[in-house]
C-alpha positions in Angstrom: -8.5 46.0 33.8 -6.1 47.8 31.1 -5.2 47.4 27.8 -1.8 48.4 26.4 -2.0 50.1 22.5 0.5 51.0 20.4 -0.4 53.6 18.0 1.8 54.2 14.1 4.0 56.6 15.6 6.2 53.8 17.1 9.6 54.5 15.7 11.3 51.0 16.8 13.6 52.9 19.2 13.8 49.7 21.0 13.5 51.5 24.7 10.2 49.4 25.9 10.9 46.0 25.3 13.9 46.5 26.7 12.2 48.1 30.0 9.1 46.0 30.4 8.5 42.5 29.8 5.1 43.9 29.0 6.2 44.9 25.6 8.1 42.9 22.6 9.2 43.6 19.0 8.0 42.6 15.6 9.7 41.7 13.0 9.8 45.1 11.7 11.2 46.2 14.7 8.1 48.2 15.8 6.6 47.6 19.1 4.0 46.0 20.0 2.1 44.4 23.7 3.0 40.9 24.9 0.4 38.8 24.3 -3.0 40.0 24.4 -2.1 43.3 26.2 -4.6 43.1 29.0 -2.6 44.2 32.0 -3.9 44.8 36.0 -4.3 47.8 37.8 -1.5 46.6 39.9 0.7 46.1 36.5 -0.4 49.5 35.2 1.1 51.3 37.5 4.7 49.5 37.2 4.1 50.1 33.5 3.6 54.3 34.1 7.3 55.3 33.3 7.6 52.9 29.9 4.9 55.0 29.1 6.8 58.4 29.8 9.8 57.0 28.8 8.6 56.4 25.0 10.2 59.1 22.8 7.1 59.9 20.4 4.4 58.7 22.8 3.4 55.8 20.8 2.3 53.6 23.7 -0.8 54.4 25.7 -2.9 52.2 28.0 -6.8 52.4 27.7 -9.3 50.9 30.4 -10.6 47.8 28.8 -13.3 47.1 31.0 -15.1 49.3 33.2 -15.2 47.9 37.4 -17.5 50.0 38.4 -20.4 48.1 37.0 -20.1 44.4 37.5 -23.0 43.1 35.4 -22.4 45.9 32.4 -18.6 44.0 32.7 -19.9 40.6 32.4 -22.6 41.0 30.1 -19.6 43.2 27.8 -17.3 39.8 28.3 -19.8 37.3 27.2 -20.9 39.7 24.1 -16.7 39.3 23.1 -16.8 35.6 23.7 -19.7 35.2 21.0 -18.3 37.6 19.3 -14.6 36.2 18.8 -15.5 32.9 19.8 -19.3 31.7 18.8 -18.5 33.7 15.5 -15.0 32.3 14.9 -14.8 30.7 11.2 -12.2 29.0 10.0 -10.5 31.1 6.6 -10.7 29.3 3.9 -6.5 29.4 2.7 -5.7 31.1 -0.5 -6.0 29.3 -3.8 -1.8 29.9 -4.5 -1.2 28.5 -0.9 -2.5 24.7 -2.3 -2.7 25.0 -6.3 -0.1 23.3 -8.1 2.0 25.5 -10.9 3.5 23.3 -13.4 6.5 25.8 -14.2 7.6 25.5 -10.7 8.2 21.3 -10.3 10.6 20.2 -13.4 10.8 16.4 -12.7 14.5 14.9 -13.9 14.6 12.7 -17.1 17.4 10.3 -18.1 18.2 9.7 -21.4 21.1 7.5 -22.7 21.0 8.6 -26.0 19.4 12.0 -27.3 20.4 11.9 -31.0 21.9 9.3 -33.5 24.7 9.2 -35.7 24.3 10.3 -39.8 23.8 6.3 -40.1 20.2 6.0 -41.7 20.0 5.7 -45.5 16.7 7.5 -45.4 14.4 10.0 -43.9 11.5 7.3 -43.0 13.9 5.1 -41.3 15.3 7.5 -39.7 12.6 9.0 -38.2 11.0 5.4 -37.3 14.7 4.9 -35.7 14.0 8.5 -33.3 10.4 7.3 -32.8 11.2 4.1 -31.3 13.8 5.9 -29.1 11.5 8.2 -28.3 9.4 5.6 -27.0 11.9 3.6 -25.1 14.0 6.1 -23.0 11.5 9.1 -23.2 7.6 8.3 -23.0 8.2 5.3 -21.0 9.4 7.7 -18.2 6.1 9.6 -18.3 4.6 8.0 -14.6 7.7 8.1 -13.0 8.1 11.9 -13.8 4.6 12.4 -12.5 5.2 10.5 -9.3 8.4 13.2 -9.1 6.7 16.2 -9.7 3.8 14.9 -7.1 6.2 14.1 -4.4 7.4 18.0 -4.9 4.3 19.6 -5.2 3.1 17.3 -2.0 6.0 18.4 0.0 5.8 22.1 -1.1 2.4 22.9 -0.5 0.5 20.0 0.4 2.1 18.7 3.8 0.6 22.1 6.0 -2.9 20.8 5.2 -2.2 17.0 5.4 -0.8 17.0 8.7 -0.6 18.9 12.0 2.6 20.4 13.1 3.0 23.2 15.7 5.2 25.6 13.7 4.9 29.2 11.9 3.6 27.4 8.6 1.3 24.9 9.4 -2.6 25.6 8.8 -4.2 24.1 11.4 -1.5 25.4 14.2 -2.1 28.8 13.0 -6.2 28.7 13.4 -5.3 26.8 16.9 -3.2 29.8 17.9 -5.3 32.4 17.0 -8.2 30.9 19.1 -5.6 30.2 22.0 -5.5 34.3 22.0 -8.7 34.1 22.5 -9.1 32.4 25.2 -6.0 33.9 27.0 -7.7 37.1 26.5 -11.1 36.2 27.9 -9.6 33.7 30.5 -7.7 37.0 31.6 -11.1 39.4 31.4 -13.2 36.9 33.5 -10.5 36.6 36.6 -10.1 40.2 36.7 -14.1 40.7 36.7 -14.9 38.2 38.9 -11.3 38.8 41.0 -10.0 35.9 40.7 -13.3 33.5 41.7 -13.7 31.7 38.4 -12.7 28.5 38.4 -11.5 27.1 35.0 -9.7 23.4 34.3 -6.0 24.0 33.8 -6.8 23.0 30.2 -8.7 26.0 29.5 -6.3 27.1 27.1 -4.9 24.2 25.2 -6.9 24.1 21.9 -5.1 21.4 19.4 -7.4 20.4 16.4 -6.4 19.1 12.9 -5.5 16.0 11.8 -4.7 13.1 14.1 -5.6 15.6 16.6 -9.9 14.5 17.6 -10.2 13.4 14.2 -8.8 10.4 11.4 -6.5 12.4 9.5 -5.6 9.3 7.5 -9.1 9.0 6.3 -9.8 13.2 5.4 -6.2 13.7 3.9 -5.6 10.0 2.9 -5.5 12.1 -1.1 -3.2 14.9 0.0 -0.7 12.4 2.2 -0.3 9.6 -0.9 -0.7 11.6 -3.9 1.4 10.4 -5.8 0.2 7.1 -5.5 -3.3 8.1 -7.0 -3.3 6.5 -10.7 -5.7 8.6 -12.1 -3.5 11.9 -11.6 -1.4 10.0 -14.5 -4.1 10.0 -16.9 -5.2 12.4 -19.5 -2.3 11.5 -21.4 -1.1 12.3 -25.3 -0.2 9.1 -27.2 3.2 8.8 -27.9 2.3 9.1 -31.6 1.3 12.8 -30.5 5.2 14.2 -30.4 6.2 11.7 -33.6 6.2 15.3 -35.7 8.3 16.8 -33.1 11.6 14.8 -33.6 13.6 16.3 -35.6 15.7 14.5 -39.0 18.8 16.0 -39.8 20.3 15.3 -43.2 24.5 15.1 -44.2 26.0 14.1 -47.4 22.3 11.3 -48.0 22.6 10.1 -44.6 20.4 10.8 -42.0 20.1 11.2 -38.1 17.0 12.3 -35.2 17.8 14.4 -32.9 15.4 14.1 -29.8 16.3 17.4 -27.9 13.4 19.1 -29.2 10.3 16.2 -28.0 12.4 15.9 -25.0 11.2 19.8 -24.2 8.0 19.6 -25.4 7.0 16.2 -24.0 7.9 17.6 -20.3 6.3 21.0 -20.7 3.4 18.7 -21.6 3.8 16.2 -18.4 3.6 19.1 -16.7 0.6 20.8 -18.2 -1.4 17.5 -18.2 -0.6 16.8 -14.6 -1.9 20.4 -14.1 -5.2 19.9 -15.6 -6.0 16.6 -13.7 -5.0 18.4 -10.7 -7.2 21.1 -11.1 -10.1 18.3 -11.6 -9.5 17.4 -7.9 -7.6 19.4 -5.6 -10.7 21.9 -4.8 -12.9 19.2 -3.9 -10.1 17.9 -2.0 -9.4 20.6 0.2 -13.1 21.6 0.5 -13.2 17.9 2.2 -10.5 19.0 4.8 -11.2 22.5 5.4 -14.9 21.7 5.5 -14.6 18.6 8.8 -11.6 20.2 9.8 -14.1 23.7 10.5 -16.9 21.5 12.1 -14.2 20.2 14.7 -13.3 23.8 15.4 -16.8 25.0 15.8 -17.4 21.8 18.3 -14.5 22.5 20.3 -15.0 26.4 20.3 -18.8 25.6 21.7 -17.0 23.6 24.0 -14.7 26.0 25.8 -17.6 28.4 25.7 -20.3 26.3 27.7 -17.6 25.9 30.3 -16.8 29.9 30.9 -20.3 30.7 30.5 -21.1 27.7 33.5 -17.9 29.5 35.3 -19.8 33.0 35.2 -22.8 31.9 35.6 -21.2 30.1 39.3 -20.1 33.6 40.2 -23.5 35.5 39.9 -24.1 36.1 43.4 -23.0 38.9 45.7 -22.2 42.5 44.0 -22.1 40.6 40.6 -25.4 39.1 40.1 -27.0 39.6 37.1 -30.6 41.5 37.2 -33.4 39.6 36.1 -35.3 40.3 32.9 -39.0 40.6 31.7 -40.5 37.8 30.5 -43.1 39.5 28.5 -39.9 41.5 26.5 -38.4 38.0 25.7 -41.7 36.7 24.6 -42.2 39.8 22.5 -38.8 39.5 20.7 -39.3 35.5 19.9 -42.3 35.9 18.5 -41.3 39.0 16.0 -38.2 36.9 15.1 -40.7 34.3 14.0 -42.7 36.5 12.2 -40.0 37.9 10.1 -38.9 34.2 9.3 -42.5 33.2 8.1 -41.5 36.2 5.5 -38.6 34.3 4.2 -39.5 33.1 0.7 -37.8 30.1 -1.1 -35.4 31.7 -3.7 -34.8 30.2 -7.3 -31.3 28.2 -7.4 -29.2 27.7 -10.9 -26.9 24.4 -11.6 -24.8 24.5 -14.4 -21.9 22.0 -15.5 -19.1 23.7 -17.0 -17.7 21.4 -20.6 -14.5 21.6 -21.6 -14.4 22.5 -25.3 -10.6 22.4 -25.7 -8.7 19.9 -28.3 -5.9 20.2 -30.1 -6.3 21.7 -33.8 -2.4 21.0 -34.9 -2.1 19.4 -38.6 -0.8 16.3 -36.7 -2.9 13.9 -39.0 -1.8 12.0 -42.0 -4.6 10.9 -43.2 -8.3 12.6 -43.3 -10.2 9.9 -42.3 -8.2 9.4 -39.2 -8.5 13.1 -38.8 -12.2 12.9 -39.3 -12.7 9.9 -37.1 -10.6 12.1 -33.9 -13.0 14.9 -34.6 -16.1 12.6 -34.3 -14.7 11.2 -30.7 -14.1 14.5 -29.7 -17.6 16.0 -30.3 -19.2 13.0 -28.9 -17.3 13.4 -26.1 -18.9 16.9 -25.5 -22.0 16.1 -26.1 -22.2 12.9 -24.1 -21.1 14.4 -21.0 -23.9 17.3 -21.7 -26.3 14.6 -22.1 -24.5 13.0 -18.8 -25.3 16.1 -16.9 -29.4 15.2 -17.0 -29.1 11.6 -16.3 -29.4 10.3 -12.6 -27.1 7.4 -12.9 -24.0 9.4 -13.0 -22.6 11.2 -9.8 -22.2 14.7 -11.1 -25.9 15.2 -12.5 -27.9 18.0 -12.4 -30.6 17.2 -10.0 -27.4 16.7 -7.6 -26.3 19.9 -7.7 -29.9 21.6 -7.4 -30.6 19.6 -4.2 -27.0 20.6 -2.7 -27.9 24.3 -3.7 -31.8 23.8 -2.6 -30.9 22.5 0.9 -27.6 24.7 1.8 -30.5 27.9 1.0 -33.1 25.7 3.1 -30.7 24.8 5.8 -28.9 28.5 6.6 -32.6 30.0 6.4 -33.4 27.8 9.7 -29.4 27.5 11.3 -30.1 31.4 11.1 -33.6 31.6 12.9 -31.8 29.3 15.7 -28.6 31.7 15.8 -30.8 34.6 16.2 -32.7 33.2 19.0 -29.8 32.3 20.7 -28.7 36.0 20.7 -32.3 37.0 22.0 -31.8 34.8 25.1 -28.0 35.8 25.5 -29.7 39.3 25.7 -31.6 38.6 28.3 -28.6 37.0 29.8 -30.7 33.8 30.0 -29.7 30.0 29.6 -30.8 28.8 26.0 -34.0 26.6 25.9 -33.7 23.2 26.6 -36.1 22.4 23.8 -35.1 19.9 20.6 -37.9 20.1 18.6 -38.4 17.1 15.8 -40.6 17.7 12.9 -41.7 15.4 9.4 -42.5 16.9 6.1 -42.5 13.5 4.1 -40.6 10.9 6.1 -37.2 12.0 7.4 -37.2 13.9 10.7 -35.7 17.0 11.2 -34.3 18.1 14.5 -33.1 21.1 15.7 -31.5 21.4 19.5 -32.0 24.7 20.1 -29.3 24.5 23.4 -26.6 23.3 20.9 -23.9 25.8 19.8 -23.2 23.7 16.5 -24.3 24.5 13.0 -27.1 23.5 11.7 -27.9 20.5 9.3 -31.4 19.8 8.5 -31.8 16.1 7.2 -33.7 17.0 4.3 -31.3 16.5 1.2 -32.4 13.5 0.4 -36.1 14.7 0.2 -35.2 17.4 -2.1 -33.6 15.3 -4.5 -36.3 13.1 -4.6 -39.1 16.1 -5.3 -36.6 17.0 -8.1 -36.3 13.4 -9.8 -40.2 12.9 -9.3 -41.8 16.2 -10.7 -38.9 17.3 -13.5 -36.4 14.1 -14.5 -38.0 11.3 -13.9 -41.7 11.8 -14.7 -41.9 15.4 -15.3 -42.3 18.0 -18.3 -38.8 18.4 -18.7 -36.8 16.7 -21.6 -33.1 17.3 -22.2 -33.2 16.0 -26.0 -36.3 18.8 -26.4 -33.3 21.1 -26.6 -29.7 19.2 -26.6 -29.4 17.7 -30.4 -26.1 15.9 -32.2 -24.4 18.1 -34.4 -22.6 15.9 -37.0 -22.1 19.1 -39.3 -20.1 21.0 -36.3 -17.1 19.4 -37.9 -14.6 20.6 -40.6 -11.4 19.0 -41.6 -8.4 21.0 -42.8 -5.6 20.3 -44.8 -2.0 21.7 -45.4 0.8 20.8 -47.5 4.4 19.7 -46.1 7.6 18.4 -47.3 10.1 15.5 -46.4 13.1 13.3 -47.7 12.0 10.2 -49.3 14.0 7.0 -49.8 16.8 8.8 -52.2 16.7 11.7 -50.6 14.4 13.4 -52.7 11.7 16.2 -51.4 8.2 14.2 -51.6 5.0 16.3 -50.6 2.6 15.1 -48.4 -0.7 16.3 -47.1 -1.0 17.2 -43.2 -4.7 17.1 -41.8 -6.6 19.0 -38.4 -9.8 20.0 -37.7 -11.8 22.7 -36.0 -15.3 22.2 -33.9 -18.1 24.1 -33.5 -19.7 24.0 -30.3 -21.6 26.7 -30.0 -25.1 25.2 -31.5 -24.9 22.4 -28.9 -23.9 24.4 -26.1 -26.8 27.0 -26.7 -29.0 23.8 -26.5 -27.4 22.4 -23.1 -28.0 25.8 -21.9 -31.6 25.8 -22.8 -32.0 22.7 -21.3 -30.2 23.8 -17.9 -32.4 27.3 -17.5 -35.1 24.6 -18.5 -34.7 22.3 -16.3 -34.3 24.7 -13.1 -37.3 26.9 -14.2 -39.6 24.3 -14.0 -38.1 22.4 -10.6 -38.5 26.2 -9.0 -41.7 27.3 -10.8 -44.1 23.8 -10.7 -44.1 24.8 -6.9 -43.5 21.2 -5.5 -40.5 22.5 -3.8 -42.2 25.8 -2.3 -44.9 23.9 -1.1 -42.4 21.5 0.7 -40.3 24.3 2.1 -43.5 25.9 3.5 -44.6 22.4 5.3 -41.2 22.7 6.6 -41.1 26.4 8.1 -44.9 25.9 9.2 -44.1 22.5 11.0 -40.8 23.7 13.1 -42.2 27.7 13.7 -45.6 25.9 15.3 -43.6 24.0 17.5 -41.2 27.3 18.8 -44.3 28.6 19.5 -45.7 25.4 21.6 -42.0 24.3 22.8 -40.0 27.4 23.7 -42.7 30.9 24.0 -45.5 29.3 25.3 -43.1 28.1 28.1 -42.1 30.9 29.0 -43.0 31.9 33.2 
């Protein structure tokens, strides 16, 4: 069996493809094989004057697999089909094929009326005249212009992740095709090797997964299908009061006017932006849902085209392509290093950290200090209750939480890797995997591992880390969060500025414009301290170690009983 390669010196002279059906074009014109480029002996030699026939000798054909040793052949094909198959992971798409950019989705608003008439007798009623408008045929359009901009962005960039459609652009078709190659490829390699006596179901080839394709797509993609009927996505607001110093008075011969052009821009740049920021709140846990079942579907179905052409080989090992047999004593040998160099593995210190936002708005958009002192208050207790929030176990996102999730992924690869590498011992030795499942407690869940299973790997231990983390640091530990995370009622400092606008006769009054500025830093030194703190002491006290070697002891022990020791 051949394989045809094309090398850079391809000049797009267009003579193959039009000679051989063996050959096609890119888009740039260059060559390049049809399909996988495996071609038969038979094939090869039809394919000898394409290859004269080339004007700069781009094309070559290179002998992919050698026929003179059958088992060397087969034991090279089932190395590519872990190696493109077992191995295949699903990329994870680029953040700018998914993230939304508020410049690009301008949602429409209507307005009947966008500045008045000189017809106000003063500056305060005139601006208490635009205000009002304002409010009416401006603000009041806010949720329908986010509904707008989400419909855009859904159809723009959501859709190829919410659905499944077999075209050029769609996620899931693409990962589908590229494992279809794949399996055209080795489909192609075991016939020629066994010549022709594999038997495969017709079906060999078709690999559809994604959503309403094996699993609920309505469920996983329910938030990328209906976004913009999410209400939250419309929250995060400005009051309307917010854009009442962006309206703009005009002043003719003591009358007065507004003119709303100005907060018209401003407001929609800030739609936009605020839409952005929920958006980016969500979207990554979003598509981490999707991309995350939508990988374990792929990784099922891939293990499941793989049992059946390793059953196919393994029906065609007789005659002058049987396999060899290998020593049992060199398998035993190789298990029982690759146990000893996992009882070396040593439990590694994880970090959790909660990112606070420290942004607020510091315009003078205050007219009087105490209302400017009271926003600055709400502000910094904002920050520092959702610090404190971070240490308490009744809210979702807590720190225990994310030290569990980081504590069992480490946990849970060390032992999905220990099974992936005996796997690849026995594949080695050409042999079956062991039809051993081994079940193990530390406290009270069990843990099983199927070492015959090509899936990944979850360990049901979560729920026992977290617990060990409550019990020994949070709940009844050493650690305190107010030990280090203190109220800091002197962080705040109000500013004023002086300003000038037309009063009831049309006179210049002065009036005093207030903001204010926070400093977070002491308090976010202190939530700092109290985060290095708090993971110190949940890696250091031990509890954790001493769990994780219970675990490695428990499940190595029975390897040892379950798999070498059964070894003939």
């Amino acid at each position: 069996m051949k394989r045809i390669v094309v090398s850079d010196k391809c000049v797009a002279c267009g003579t193959c493809s039009l000679e051989s059906e063996l050959m096609t074009e890119r888009s740039d014109g260059k060559a390049v094989a049809w399909g996988t480029g495996m071609i038969t002996n038979e094939q090869y030699k039809s394919f000898i004057p394409v290859l004269k026939n080339c004007p700069t000798g781009a094309i070559s054909v290179v002998d992919d697999i050698n026929q003179v040793g059958e088992t060397a052949s087969i034991i090279k094909l089932k190395k590519i089909i872990d190696e493109k198959l077992k191995s295949y992971e699903v990329k994870y798409p680029t953040t700018e094929s998914f993230d939304y950019i508020d410049k690009e989705y301008i949602a429409p608003l209507f307005i009947n009326k966008d500045k008045s008439g000189y017809e106000y007798s003063s500056y305060d009623r005139a601006s208490k005249e635009g205000f009002r408008e304002f409010e009416r045929s401006i603000y009041s359009q806010r949720k329908t212009m986010v509904q707008s901009m989400l419909i855009g962005y859904k159809t723009k960039k959501l859709s190829s992740f919410a659905y499944y459609e077999k075209n050029s652009g769609d996620f899931y078709d693409g990962v589908c095709q590229e494992i279809t190659k794949v399996l055209s490829e080795v489909e192609f390699m075991a016939k020629e090797i066994t010549k022709g006596r594999i038997k495969l179901p017709v079906d060999f080839l078709l690999f559809e997964v994604g959503p309403d394709k094996d699993y609920d797509g309505e469920l996983y993609c329910y938030k990328l299908r209906h976004t913009e009927q999410l209400d939250y996505l419309s929250e995060g607001a400005q009051p309307a009061s917010y854009y009442d110093c962006y309206i703009d008075i005009n002043e003719l011969n003591d009358k007065y006017s507004f003119d709303l052009n100005q907060v018209k821009e401003i407001f929609m740049e800030h739609v936009s932006f605020e839409l952005s920021n929920q958006l980016s709140k969500h979207i990554f846990e979003w598509m981490d849902t999707i991309i995350n079942e939508f990988s374990k579907l792929v990784s099922k179905k891939i293990n499941e085209k793989i049992v059946i052409i390793k059953s196919a080989l393994k029906e065609c090992s007789f005659g002058d392509i049987s396999i060899k047999e290998n020593s049992t004593s060199d398998l035993r040998e190789e298990l029982m290093k690759l146990i000893k160099e996992t009882e070396k593995i040593e439990l590694k210190k994880e970090f959790a950290y909660l990112s606070v936002d420290t942004d607020y708005d510091s315009s003078y958009r205050f007219t009087s200090e105490s209302k400017c002192r009271e926003a600055a208050g709400n502000r910094l207790w904002r920050f520092f209750d959702t610090c404190q929030n971070y240490f308490s176990l009744s809210y979702a996102t807590n720190i225990s939480e994310e030290l569990t999730q980081k504590y069992y992924y480490q946990v849970n690869n060390i032992f999905d890797d220990f099974k992936t590498k005996l796997q690849k011992i026995y594949d080695k030795f050409e042999m079956e995997y062991p039809n051993a499942t081994i079940q193990t407690t530390v406290k009270s869940k069990i843990v099983t591992i199927d070492f015959a299973s090509f899936e990944r790997l979850s360990l049901n231990i979560n729920i026992e880390i977290r617990e060990l983390i409550n019990e020994n640091v949070l709940e009844y530990g050493r650690f305190n969060y107010n030990d280090y995370l203190e109220y800091d009622r002197e962080a705040i400092e109000i500013w004023s500025s002086l300003d000038w606008k037309k009063g009831i006769f049309g006179r210049d009054i002065e009036y005093t414009k207030y903001s204010y500025s926070l400093r977070f830093s002491g308090m976010l030194n202190g939530y700092e301290k109290a985060c290095n703190e708090c993971c110190k002491l949940a890696y250091e006290d031990g509890f954790l170690q001493e769990y994780y070697q219970k675990l490695m002891g428990n499940i190595l022990q029975d390897v040892r009983r379950s798999i070498v020791n059964n070894l003939s």
